[in-house]
C-alpha positions as CSV (number, residue, x, y, z in Angstrom):
1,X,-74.7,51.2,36.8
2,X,-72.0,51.1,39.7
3,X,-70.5,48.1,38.1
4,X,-69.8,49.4,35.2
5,X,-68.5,52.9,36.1
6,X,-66.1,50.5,38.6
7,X,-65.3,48.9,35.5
8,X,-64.0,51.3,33.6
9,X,-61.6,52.7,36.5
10,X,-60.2,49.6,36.9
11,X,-59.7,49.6,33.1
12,X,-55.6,50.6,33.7
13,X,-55.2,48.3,36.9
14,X,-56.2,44.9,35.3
15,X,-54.1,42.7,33.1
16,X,-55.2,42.8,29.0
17,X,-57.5,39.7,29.5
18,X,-59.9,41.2,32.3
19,X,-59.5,44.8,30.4
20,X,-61.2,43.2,27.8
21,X,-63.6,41.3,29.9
22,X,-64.5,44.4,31.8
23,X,-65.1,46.4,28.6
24,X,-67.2,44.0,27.0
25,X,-68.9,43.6,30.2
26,X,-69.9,47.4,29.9
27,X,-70.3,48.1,26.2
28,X,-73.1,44.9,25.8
29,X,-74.9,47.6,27.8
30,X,-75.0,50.2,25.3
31,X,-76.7,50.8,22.0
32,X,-74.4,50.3,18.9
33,X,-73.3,53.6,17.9
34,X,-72.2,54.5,21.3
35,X,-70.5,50.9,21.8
36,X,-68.4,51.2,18.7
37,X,-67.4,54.6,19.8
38,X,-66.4,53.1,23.3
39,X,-64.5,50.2,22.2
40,X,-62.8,52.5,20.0
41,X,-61.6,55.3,22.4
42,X,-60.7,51.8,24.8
43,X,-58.2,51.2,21.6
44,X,-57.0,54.7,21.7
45,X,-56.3,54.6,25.2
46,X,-53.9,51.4,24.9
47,X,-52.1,53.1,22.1
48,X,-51.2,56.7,24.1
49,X,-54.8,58.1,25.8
50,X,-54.6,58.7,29.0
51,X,-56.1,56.2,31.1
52,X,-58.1,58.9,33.0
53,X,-59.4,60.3,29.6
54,X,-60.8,56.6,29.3
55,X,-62.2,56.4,32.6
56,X,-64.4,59.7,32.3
57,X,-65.1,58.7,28.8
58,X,-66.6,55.5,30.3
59,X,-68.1,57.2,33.2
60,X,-70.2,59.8,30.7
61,X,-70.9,56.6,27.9
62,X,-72.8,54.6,30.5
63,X,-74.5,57.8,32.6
64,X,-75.9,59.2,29.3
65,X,-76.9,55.8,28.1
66,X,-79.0,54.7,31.5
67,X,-80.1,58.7,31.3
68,X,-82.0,58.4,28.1
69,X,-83.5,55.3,28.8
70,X,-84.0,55.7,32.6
71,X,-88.4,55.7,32.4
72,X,-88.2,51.7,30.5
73,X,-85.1,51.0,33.5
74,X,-86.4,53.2,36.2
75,X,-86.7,49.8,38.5
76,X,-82.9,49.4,38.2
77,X,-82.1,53.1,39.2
78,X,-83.8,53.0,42.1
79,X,-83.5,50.0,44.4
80,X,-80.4,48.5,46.0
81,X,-80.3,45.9,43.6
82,X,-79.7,47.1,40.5
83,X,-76.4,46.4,40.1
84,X,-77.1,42.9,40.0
85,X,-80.4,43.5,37.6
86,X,-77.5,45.0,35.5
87,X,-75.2,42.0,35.3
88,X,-78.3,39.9,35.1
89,X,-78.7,41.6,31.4
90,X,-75.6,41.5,30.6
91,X,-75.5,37.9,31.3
92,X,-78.5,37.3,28.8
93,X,-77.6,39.7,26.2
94,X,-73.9,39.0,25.6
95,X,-73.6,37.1,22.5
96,X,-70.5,34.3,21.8
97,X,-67.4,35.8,20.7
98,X,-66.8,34.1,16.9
99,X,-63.3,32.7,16.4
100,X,-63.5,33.3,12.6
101,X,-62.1,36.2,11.1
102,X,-63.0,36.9,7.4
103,X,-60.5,38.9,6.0
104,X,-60.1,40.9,2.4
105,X,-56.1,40.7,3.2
106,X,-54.4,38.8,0.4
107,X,-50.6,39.8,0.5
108,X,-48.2,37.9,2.2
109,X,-46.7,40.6,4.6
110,X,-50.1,42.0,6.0
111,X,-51.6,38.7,6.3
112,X,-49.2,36.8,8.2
113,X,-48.5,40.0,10.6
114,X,-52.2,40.0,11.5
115,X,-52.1,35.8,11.8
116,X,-48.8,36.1,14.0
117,X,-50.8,39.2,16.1
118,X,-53.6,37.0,16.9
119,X,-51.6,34.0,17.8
120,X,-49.5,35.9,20.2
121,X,-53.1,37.4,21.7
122,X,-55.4,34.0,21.3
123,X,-54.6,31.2,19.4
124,X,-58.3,30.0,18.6
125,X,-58.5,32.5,16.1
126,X,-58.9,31.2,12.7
127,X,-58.2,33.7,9.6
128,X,-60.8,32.7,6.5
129,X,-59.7,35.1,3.0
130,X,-62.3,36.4,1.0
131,X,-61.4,35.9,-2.6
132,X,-63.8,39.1,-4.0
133,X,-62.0,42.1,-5.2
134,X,-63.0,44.8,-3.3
135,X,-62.2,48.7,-3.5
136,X,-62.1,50.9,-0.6
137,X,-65.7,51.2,-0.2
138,X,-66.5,48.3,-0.6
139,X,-65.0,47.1,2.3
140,X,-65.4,49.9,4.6
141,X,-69.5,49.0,3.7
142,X,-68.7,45.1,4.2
143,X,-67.6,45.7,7.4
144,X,-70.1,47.8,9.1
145,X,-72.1,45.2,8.1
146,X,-70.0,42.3,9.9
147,X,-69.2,40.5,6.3
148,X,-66.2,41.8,6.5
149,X,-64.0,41.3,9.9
150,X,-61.1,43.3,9.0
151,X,-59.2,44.8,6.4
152,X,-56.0,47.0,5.9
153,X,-56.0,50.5,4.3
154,X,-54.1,54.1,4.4
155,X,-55.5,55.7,7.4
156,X,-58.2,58.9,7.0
157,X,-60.0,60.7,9.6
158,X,-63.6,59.3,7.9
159,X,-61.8,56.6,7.7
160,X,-61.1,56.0,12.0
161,X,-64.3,57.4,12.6
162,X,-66.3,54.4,10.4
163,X,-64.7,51.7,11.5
164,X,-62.1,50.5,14.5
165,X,-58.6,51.2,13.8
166,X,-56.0,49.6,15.4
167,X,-53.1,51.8,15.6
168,X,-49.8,50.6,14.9
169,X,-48.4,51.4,12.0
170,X,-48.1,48.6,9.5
171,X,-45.8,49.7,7.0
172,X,-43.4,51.4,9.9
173,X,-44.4,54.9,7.6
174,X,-43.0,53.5,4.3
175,X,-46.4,53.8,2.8
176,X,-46.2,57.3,2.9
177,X,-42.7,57.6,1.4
178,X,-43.6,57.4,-2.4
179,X,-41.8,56.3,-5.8
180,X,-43.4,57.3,-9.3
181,X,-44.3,55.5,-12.4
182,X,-43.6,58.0,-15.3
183,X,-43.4,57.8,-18.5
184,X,-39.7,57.0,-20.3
185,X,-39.6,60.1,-22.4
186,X,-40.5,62.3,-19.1
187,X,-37.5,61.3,-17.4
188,X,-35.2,64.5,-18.0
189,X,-38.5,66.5,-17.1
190,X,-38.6,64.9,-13.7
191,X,-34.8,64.8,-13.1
192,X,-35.4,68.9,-13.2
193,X,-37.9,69.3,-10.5
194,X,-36.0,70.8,-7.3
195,X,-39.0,72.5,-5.5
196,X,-42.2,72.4,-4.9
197,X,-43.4,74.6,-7.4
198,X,-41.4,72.8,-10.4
199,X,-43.4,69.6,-8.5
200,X,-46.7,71.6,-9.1
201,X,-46.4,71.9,-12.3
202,X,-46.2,68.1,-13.2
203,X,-50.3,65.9,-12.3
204,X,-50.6,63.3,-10.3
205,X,-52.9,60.4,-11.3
206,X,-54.8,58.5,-8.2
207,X,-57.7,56.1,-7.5
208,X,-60.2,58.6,-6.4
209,X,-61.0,56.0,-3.2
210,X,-58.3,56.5,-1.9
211,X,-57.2,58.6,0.8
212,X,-54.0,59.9,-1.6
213,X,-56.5,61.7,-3.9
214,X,-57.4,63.7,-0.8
215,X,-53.8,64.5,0.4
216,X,-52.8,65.7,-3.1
217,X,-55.2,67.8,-3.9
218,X,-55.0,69.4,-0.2
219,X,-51.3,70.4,-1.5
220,X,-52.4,72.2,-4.1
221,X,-51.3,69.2,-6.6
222,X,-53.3,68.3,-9.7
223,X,-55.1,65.5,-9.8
224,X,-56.2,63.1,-12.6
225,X,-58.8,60.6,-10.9
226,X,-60.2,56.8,-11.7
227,X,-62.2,54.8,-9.8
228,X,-60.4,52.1,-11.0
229,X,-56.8,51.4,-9.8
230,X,-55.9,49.3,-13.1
231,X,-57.0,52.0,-15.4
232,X,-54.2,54.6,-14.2
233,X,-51.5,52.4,-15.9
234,X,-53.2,53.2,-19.6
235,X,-54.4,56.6,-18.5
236,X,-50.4,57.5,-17.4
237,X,-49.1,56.3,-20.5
238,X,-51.8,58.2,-23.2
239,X,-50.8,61.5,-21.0
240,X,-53.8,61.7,-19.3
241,X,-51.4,62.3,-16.4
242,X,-47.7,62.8,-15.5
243,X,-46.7,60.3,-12.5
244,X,-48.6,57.7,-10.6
245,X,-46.9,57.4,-6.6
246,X,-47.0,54.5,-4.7
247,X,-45.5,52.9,-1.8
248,X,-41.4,52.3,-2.0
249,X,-41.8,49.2,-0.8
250,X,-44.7,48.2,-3.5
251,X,-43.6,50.3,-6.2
252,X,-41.2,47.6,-8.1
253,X,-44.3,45.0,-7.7
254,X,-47.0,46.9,-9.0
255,X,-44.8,47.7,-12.3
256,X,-44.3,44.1,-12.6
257,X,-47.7,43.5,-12.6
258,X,-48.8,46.3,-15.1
259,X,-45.8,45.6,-17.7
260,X,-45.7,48.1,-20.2
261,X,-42.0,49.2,-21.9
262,X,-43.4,53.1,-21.9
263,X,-43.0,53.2,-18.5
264,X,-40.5,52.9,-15.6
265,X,-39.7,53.9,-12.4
266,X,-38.8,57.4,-11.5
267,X,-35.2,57.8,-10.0
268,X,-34.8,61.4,-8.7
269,X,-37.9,62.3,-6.7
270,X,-38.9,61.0,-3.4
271,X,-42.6,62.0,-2.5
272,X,-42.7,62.0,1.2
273,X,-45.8,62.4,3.9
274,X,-47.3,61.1,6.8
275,X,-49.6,58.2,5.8
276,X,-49.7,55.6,8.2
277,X,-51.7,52.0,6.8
278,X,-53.6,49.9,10.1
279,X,-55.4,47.2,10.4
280,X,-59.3,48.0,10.9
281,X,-62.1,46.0,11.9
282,X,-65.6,45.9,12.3
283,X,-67.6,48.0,14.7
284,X,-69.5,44.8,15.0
285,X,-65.8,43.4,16.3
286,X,-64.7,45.1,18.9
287,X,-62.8,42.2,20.7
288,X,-61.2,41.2,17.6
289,X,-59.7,44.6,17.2
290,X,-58.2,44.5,21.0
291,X,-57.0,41.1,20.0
292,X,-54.9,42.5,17.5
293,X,-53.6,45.6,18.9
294,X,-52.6,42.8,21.6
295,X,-50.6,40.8,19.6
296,X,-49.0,43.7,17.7
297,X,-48.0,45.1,20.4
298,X,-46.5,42.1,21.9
299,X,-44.6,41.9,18.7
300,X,-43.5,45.6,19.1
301,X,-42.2,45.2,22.6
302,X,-40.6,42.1,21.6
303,X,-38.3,43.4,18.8
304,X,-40.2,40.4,16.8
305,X,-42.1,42.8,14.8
306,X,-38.7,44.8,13.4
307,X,-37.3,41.2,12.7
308,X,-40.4,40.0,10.8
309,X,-41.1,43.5,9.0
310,X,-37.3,43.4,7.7
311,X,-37.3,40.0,6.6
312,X,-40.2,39.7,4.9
313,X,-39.9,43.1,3.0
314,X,-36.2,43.0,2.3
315,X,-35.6,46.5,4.4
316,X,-32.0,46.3,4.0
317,X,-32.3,45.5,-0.2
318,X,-35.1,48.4,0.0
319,X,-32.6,51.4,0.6
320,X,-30.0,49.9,-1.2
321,X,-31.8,50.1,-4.5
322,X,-34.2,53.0,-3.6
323,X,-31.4,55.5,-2.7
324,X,-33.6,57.6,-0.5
325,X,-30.9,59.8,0.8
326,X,-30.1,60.7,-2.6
327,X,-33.4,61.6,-3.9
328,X,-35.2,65.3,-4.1
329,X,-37.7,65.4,-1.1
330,X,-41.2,66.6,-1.9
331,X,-42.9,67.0,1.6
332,X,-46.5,67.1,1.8
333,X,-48.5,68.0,4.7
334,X,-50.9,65.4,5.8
335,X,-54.3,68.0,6.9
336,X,-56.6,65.1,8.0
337,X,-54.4,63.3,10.2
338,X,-56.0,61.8,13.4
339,X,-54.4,63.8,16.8
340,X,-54.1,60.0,17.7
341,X,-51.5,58.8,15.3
342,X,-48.5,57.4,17.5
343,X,-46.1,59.6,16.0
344,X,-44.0,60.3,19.0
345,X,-43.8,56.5,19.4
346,X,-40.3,56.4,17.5
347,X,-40.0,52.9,17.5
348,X,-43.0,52.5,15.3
349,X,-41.7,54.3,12.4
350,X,-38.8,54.3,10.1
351,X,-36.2,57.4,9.9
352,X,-37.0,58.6,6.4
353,X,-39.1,61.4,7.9
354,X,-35.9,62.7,9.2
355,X,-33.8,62.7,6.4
356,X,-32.6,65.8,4.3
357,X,-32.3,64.6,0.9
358,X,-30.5,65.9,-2.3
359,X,-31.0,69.6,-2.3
């Protein structure tokens, strides 16, 4: 036991190579539920917990676990030796860390940000892409079963508290700043709306998986819901619904992709809240997810992440066409929001939660 409490205090003393050795030295120690939940907090505390928090957190993990099994392990609790009885399990219970990541990622941005993470952390990784369509349950389900490595998704509290999220930011907040699809002939209805309760009078349509749905309705907003994404685009144009919101920066895309001539892009309303998209990974994964917090971070520190975020989804293009600042806000409160998202980390986010808008 007195390894592993020493361990975890040396957690914020160590370079990221031993942190990780000395956390997976202590968490092969513990049952599953309680070592996802400590490889977890171990990701909160490199993205803002205190490094004390993580110690005591440690310090209880491993006391209640040798605790509750302490009449099978009463041998190593009592002698001088067990320390090294300890490391002996450890030793023959460790399994091989796999270099293959299976992955649900498909688009271009989110997959070659999480490659460039894991090269800057450990270049053995290899990145295999599932080609089955999945929704949001799916792969939460794949991945607590280990078919699925990681994944990227909107952030919810069920949502951290499943599976491992790493906690940067991947969309620097522009997820949450959302464009409508509405219908041709609503345009003039739309180009009305100054408040919140002209907003409330227009519904939303959403995929019921995802976390959206949740946010809307927590604003008082109607809802419409399918459990099928593709079926909104029909279901908006029959006026099953008024608007369909979605990311600035996917917006233009996803219209493409659904072509229909009734409908177009909204160009007076900015929907705005607090929706931050990560990567998450397998509990069964813990490594892999301090492998890519790693590397993100890296890229962070760097300025390589700005550069490659910019680039690769035309920023600068972005507010040009989307004229933000010109837009009617509609600020939502985001009720389910983890106390752990880095907000006060300023250089993970864009400024469009600071601007004022038309009024």
């Amino acid at each position: 036991m007195a390894i592993h409490l020493t361990a975890a205090m040396r957690v914020i003393a160590t370079g990221m190579t031993s942190v990780i050795r000395y956390v997976f030295t202590l968490t092969t120690t513990l049952i599953i539920t309680k070592r996802a939940a400590c490889w977890s907090l171990f990701i909160m505390a490199l993205t803002g917990l205190s490094a004390s928090s993580f110690a005591v957190f440690a310090a209880d993990t491993a006391s209640s676990h040798f605790a509750a099994n302490s009449n099978s392990n009463s041998n190593l609790n009592s002698n001088s030796g067990s320390s090294e009885a300890i490391k002996s399990d450890v030793s023959h219970t460790q399994a091989p860390i796999s270099k293959t990541i299976v992955t649900t990622i498909q688009q271009t941005w989110q997959l070659n940000l999480l490659k460039e993470a894991l090269r800057r952390s450990d270049s053995g990784y290899q990145v295999q892409q599932m080609s089955t369509q999945m929704n949001q349950k799916r792969k939460v389900e794949e991945a607590m079963a280990g078919t699925v490595d990681v994944f990227w998704s909107m952030t919810s509290k069920e949502l951290e508290e499943t599976v491992l999220p790493v906690r940067i930011p991947l969309f620097k907040g522009l997820l949450g700043n959302r464009l409508l699809i509405i219908r041709k002939a609503d345009e003039t209805r739309f180009a009305k709306v100054k408040t919140m309760a002209d907003f409330r009078q227009l519904k939303a349509g959403q995929n019921r998986y995802w976390p959206d749905a949740t946010i809307l309705e927590a604003n008082g907003l109607p809802v419409v819901t399918s459990y099928q994404y593709t079926n909104l685009y029909p279901m908006l144009e029959g006026g099953r619904f008024d608007y369909l919101a979605l990311g600035a920066q996917e917006i233009g895309e996803e219209l493409a992709s659904h072509p229909d001539p009734a409908l177009k892009v909204d160009s007076h309303i900015l929907l705005q809240y607090r929706s931050p998209a990560y990567f998450f990974v397998s509990p069964k994964r813990p490594e892999l997810a301090a492998a890519i917090l790693a590397g993100l971070e890296s890229m962070v520190s760097d300025g390589s992440f700005d550069e490659m975020f910019n680039r690769e989804l035309k920023i600068e293009q972005l507010y040009r066409e989307a004229k933000f600042e010109q837009r009617v806000i509609i600020r939502l409160d985001t009720p389910d929001l983890s106390p752990l998202t880095p907000i006060e980390r300023k250089e993970l986010w864009l400024d469009l939660f600071s601007m004022q808008g038309a009024k």
